[in-house]
C-alpha positions as CSV (number, residue, x, y, z in Angstrom):
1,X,-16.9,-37.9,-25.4
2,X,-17.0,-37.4,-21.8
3,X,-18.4,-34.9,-19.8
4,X,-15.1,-33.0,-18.9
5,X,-14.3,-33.0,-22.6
6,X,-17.8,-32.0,-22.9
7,X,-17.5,-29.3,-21.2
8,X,-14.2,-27.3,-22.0
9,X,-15.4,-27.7,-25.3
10,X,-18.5,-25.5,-24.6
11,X,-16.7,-23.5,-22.8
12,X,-14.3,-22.8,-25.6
13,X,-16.5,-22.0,-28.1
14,X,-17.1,-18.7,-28.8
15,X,-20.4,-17.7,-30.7
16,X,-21.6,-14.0,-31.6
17,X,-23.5,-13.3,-28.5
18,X,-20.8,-14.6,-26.2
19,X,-18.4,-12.3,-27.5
20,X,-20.5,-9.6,-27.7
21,X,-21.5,-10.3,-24.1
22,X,-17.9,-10.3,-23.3
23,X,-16.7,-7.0,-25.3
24,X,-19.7,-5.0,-23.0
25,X,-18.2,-6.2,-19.8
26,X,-15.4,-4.0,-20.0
27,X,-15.7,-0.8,-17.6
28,X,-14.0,2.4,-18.7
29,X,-13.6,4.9,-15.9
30,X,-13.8,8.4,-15.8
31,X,-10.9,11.0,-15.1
32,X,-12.2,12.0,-12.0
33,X,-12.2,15.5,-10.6
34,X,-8.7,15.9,-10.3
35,X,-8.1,15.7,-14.2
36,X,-6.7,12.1,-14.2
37,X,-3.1,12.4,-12.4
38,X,-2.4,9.5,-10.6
39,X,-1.6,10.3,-7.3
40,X,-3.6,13.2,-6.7
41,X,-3.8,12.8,-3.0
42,X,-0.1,12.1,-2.3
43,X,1.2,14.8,-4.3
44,X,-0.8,17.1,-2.6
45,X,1.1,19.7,-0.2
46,X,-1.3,19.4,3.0
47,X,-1.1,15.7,2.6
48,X,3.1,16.0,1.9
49,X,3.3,18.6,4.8
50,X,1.0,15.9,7.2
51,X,3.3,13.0,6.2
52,X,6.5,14.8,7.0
53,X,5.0,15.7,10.3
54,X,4.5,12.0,11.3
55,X,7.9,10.6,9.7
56,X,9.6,13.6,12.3
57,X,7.1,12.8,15.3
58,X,8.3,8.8,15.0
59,X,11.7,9.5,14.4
60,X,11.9,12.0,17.5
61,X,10.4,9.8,19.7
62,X,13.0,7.0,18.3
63,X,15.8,9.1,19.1
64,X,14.3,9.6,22.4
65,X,14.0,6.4,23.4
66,X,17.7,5.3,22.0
67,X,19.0,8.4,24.2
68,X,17.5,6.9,27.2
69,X,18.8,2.8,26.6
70,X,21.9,4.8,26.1
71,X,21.6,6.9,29.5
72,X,20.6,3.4,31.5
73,X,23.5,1.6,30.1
74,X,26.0,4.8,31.3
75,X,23.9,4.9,34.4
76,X,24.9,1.1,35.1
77,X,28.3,1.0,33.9
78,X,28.9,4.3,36.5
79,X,27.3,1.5,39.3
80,X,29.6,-1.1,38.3
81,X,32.6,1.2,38.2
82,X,31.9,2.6,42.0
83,X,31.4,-0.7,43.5
């Protein structure tokens, strides 16, 4: 038998204490303070209030900066026409 065989073999087997061993290993958590719910801190209304704050900060400044590409382009197109 060689060793590889050897080995998967042992590691295989399953005795008593091994699967005893095994069964302990498993962690079980506690609800937490918050009862449970998934999600607490996203559902939350500061935290929902503080999000929609910093999606209309980036699109504002988004929209800003499109408005000025958009007054630079008019700007040149008004050079090109006078010339």
């Amino acid at each position: 038998m060689s060793l590889l065989r050897a080995s998967t073999n042992l590691a295989t087997r399953t005795t008593p204490s091994r699967a005893a061993a095994f069964a302990m290993s498993v962690r079980n958590y506690a609800d937490g303070p918050s009862g449970g719910s998934a999600g607490a801190t996203a559902n939350a209304k500061g935290w929902k209030q503080k999000e929609q704050a910093h999606e209309n900060q980036y699109f504002a400044q988004a929209e800003k900066e499109k408005l000025k590409k958009l007054q630079d382009s008019i700007k040149k197109q008004r050079e090109h026409l006078n010339e």
